[in-house]
C-alpha positions in Angstrom: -264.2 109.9 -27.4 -264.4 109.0 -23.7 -263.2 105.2 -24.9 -260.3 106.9 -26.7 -258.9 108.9 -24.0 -259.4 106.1 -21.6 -257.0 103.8 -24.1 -254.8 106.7 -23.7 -254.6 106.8 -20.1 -254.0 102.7 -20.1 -251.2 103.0 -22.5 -249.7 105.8 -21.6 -245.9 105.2 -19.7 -246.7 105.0 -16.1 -244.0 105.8 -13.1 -242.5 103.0 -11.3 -244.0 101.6 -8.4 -242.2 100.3 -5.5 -241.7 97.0 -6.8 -240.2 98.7 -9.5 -238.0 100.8 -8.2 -236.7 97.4 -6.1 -236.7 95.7 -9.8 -234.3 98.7 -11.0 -232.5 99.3 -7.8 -231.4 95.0 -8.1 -230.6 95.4 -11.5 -228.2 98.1 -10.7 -226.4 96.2 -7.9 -226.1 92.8 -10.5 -224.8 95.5 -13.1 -222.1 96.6 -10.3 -220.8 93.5 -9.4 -220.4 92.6 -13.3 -218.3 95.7 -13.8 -216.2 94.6 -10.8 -215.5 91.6 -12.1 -215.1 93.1 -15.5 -212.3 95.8 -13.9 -210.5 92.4 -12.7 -210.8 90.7 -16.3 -208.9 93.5 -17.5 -206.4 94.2 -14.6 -205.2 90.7 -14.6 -206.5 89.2 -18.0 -208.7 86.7 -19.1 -206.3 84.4 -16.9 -208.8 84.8 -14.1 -211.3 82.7 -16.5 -211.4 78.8 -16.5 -211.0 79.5 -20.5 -207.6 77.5 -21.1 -206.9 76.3 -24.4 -209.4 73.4 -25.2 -212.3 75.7 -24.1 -211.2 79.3 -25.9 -215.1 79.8 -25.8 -216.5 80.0 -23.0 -219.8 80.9 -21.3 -219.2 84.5 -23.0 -219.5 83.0 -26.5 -222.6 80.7 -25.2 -224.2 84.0 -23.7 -223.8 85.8 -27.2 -225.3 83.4 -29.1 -228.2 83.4 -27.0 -228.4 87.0 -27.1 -228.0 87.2 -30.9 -230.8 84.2 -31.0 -233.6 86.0 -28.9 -233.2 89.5 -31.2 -234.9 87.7 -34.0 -237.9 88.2 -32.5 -237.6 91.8 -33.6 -238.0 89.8 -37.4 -240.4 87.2 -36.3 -243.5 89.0 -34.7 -242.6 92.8 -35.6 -241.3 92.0 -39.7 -243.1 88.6 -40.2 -246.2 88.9 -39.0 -246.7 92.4 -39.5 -245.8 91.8 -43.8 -248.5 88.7 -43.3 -251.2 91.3 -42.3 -251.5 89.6 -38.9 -253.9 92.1 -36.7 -253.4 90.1 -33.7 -249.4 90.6 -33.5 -250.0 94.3 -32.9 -250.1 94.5 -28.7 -247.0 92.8 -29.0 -245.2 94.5 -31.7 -243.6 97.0 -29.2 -242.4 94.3 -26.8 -240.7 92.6 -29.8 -239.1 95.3 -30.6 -237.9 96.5 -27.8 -236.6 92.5 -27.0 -234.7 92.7 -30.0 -233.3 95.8 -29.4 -231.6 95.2 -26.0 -230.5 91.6 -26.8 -228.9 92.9 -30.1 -227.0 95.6 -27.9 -226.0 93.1 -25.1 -224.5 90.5 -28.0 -222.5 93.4 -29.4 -221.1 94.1 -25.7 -220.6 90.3 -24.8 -218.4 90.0 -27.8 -216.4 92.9 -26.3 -216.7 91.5 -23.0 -215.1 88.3 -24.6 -211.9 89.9 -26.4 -209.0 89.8 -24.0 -207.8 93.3 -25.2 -210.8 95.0 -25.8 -209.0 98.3 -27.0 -208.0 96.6 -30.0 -211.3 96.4 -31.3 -210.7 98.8 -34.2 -208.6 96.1 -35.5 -211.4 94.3 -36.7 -212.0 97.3 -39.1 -208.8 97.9 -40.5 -207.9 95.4 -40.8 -210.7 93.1 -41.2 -210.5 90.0 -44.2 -213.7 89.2 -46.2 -212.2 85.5 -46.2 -213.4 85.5 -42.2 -216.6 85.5 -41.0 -216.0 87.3 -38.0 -215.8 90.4 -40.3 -219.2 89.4 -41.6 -220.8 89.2 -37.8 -219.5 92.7 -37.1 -221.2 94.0 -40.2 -224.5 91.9 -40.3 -224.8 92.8 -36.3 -224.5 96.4 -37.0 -226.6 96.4 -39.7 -229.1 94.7 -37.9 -229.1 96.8 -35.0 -229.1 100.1 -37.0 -232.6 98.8 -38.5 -233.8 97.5 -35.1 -233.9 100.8 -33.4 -235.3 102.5 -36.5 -238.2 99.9 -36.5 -238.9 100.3 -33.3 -238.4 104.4 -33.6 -241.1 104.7 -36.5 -244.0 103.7 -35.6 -243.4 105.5 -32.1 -244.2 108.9 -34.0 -247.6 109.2 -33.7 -247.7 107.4 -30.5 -245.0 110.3 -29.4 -247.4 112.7 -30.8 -250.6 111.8 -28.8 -248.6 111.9 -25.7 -246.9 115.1 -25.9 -250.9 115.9 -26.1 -251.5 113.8 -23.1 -248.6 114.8 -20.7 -249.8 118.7 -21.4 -249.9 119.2 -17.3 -246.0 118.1 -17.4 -244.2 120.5 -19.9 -240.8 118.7 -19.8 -241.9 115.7 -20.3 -244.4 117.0 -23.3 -241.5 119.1 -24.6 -239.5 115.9 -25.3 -242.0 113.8 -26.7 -242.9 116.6 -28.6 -239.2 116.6 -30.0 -239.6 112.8 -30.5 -242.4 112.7 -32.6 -241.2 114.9 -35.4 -243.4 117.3 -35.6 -246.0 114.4 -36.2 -249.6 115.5 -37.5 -251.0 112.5 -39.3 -251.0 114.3 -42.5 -251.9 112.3 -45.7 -248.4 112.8 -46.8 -246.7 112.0 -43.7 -248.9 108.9 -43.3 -247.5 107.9 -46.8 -244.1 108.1 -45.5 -244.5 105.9 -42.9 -246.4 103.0 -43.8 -243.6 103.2 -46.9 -240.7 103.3 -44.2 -242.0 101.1 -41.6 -243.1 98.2 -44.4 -239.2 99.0 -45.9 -238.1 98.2 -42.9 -239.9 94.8 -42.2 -239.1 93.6 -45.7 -235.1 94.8 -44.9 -234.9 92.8 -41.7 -235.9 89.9 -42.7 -232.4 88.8 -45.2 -230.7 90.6 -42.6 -232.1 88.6 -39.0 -231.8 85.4 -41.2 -227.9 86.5 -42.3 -227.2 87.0 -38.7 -227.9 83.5 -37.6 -226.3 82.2 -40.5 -223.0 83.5 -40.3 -223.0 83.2 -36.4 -223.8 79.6 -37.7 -220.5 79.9 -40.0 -218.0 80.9 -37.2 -219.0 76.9 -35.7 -219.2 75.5 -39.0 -216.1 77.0 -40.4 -214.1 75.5 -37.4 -213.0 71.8 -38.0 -214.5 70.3 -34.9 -216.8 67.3 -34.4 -219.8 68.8 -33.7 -220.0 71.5 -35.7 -218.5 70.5 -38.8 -222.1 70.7 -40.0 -223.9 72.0 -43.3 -227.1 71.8 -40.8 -225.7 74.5 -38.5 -226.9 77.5 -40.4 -230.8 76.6 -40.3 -230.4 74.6 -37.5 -229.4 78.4 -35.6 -232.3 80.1 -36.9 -234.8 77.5 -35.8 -233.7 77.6 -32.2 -233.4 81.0 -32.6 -237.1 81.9 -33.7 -237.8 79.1 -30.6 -235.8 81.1 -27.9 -237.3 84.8 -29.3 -240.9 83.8 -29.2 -240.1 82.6 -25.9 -238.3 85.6 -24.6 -241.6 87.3 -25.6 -244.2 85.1 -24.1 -242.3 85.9 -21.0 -242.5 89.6 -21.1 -245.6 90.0 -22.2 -247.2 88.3 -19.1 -244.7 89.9 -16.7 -246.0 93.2 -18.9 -249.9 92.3 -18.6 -249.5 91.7 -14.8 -247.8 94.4 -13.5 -249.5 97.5 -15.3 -252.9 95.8 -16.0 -252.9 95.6 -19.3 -255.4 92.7 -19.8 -257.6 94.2 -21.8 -255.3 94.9 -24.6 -252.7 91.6 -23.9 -255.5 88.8 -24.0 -256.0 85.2 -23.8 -256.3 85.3 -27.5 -253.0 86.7 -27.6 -251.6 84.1 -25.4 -252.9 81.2 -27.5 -251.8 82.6 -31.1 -248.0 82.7 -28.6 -248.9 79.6 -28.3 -249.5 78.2 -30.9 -246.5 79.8 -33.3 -244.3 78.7 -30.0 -245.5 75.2 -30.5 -244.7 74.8 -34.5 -241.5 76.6 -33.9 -240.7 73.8 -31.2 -241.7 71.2 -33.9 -239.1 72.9 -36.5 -236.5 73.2 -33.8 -237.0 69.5 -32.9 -236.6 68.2 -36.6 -233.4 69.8 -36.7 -231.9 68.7 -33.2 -232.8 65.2 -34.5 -230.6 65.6 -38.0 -227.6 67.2 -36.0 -227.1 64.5 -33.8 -228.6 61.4 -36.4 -226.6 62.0 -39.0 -222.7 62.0 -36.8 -224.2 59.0 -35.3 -224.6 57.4 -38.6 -221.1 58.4 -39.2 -219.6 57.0 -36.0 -216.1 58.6 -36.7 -213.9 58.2 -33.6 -214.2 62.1 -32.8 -217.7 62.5 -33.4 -218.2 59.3 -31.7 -216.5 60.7 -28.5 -218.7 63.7 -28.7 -222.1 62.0 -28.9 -221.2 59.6 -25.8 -220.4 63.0 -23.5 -223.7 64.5 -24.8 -225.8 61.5 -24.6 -224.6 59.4 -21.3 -221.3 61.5 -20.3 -220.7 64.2 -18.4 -223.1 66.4 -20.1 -225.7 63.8 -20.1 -227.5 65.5 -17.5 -227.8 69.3 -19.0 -228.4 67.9 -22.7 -231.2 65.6 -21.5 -232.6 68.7 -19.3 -232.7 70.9 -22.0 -234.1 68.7 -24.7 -236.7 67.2 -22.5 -237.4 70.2 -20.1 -236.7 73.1 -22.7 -238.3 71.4 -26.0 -240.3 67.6 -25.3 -242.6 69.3 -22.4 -242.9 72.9 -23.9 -244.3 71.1 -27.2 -246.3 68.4 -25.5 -247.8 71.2 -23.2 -248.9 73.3 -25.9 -250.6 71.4 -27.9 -253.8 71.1 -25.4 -255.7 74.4 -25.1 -255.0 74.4 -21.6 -251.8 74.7 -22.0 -252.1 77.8 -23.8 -253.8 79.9 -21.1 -251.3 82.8 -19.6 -250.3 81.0 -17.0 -249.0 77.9 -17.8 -247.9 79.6 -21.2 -245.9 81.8 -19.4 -244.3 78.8 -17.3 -243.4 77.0 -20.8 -242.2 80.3 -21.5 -239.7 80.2 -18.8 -238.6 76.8 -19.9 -238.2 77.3 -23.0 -236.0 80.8 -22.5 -233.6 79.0 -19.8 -233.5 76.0 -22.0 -232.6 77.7 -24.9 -229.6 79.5 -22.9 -228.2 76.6 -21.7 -228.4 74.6 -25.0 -225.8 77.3 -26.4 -223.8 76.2 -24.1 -224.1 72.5 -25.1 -222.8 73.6 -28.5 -220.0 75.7 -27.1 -218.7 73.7 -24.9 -218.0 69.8 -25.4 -217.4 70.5 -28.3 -214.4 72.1 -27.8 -213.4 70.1 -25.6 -213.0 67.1 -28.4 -210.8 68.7 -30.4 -209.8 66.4 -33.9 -206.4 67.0 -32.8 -205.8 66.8 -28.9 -203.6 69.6 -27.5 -200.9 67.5 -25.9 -199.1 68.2 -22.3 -201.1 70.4 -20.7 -202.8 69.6 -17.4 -205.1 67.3 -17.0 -207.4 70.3 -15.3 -208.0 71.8 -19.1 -209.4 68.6 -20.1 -212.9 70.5 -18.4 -214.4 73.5 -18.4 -216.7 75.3 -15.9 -216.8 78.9 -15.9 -215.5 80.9 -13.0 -217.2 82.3 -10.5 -216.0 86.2 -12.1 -217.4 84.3 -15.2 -220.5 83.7 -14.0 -221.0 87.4 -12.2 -220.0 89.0 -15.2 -222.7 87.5 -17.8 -225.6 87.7 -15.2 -224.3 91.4 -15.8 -225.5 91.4 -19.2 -228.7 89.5 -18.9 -229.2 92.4 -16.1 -228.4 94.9 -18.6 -230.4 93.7 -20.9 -233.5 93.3 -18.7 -232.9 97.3 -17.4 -232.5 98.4 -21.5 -236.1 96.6 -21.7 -237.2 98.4 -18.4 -236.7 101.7 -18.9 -237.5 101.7 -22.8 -241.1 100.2 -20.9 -240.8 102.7 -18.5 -240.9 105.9 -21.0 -242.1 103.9 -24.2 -245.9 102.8 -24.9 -245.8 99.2 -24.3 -249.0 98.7 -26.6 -249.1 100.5 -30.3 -251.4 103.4 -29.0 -251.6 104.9 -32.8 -252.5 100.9 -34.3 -254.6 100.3 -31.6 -256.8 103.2 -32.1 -256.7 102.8 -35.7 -257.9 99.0 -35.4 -260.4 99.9 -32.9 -261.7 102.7 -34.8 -261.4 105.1 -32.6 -259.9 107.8 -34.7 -262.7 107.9 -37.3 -264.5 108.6 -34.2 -262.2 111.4 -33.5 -262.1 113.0 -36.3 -266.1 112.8 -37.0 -266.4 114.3 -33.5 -263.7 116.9 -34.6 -265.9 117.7 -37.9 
């Protein structure tokens, strides 16, 4: 009994600390500059953008496809491994989930963010065509987050429950989590109902993770460019997306273990298993960077031609060679040795891998179009590049900030380890109730 409540007392949502508060209190002042910027985006149009008409996509496009690729974590470690019977995945179920969450949120946003008159969003919806895959994204994203937040509501029930217990000194903050649990008692028939639910849920976001990446895969594909007039693209997404997720997670989870201590429930065992599944998705990933590129290069047509050169020894010579040596070659290389694998340097590749992954988006976005198949003729020579702006810039740093406080203050209030599976796997509710009896 005295193990379980001390589990408890670990687990439990803690108050911010002063590096916390400086954590929030920066996020903030990032979030206020982006809606600065934002205010002048609309004031004075996307005109205050370097977007011109090669690049129409921008950063904003690059930064929602990374957003959209890091949610399928939420699939990966929470749907995946959970329907494989994994035990180990279960500290880092909850930080998963709640990754998925925020970056599902901030992709809905930057697509917003992106639409020069956001107000006629609703157009979208009534007037929508099933012929256009931008229809499908709206749908599959909703869908997608709709079942995020109820996998990551679920199994917070009986974790809600034991704290409502556990915050008895603090009425208002029982009272809610009291509300939040659902008048949770662990009865036989409400256990039923949510090992049926949450197990519904895994199996339902599965299609639906892989559908996302697939048709954000058919708004490239469906354009006639060189370099992404590709049957590889849809796959090719998901790979790099389950790369850039597992990533994102390796991440948290150390910033997580480190700052409320949590290394007795956040191993080195879980750090190497991180490891590991990082490592085969880097292979995956890998096989497919080398088909998109090998196969235009067998095909050598003038446009795709022109492409490769700016990618391989151009002006993007530099970032692509970065990315797919600093954000993939080292990452993989790294983690096959045990060493490698240990939290630190894990969470170092981690770091690589997530930064890499962001900027390779933007390798797809951007040279690509700026080698149209059919040049847009007599406009200035300016337009031939693309840099985002410096409003740009401050405005998608605004999401990445709001995404990081979405993750902070659901960590803040939320369990970051399973308390409920925990106990369960530990045993230490058989204990209860035989100490109850």
């Amino acid at each position: 009994m005295k193990e379980y409540n001390k589990m408890i007392q670990d687990l439990a949502p803690k108050k911010f600390g002063k590096l916390g508060q400086i954590w929030v209190t920066f996020l903030v002042v990032v979030i206020l500059f982006a809606l600065y910027a934002y205010y002048q985006q609309l004031d004075k149009g996307l005109g205050i953008t370097n977007m011109r008409d090669y690049a129409l996509w921008g950063v904003y496009i690059s930064n929602f496809v990374f957003f959209v690729a890091v949610s399928l974590v939420g699939s990966l470690v929470t749907a995946i491994l959970r329907l494989s019977g994994v035990t180990w995945s279960t500290p880092l179920t909850r930080i998963s989930e709640v990754i998925a969450v925020a970056a599902i949120v901030m992709a809905g946003l930057t697509i917003i963010i992106d639409m020069g008159r956001p107000e006629r969003i609703y157009n979208i919806f009534l007037h929508g065509r099933l012929q256009s895959p931008i229809i499908w994204d709206v749908l599959v994203i909703t869908t997608y987050l709709l079942i995020s937040l109820l996998l990551l509501f679920y199994p917070l029930l009986p974790d809600f429950a034991i704290l409502k217990k556990h915050f008895a000194d603090r009425p208002k903050l029982s009272k809610w989590y009291g509300k939040l649990s659902l008048n949770w008692t662990g009865s036989k028939k409400q256990q039923s109902i949510y090992s049926k639910s949450i197990h519904t849920l895994s199996v339902m976001i599965i299609p639906v993770a892989f559908g996302i990446h697939t048709v954000t895969a058919w708004l490239f594909a469906t354009t006639y460019r060189p370099g992404w007039d590709s049957s590889n693209f849809g796959p090719y997404f998901i790979a790099g997306a389950f790369v850039a997720g597992a990533g994102a997670v390796v991440v948290i989870m150390y910033v997580l273990r480190k700052v409320y201590k949590l290394e007795a429930y956040i191993t080195d065992l879980h750090f190497d298993k991180m490891g590991q599944l990082l490592v085969l998705l880097c292979l995956v990933y890998i096989y497919f960077n080398v088909n998109e590129y090998l196969v235009p290069a067998y095909k050598t047509t003038n446009e795709e031609a022109q492409h490769l050169y700016g990618l391989f020894v151009g002006d993007y010579a530099l970032l692509f060679w970065s990315v797919i040596i600093g954000g993939l070659v080292v990452p993989t290389l790294v983690l096959l040795f045990r060493k490698g694998r240990k939290p630190l340097p894990l969470f170092l590749v981690g770091i690589l891998v997530v930064v890499g992954a962001w900027w390779k988006r933007f390798i797809i976005v951007t040279p690509t179009l700026l080698h149209p198949f059919l040049p847009i003729q007599g406009v200035p020579k300016s337009w031939h590049s693309y840099f985002p702006s410096v409003l740009e810039w401050t405005i998608t740093f605004g999401t990445l900030a709001s995404a990081l406080l979405i993750m902070t203050i659901l960590f803040r209030y939320l369990p970051i380890i399973p308390i409920h599976e925990t106990a369960e796997e530990k045993g230490f509710l058989e204990t209860e109730k035989t100490e109850t009896l």
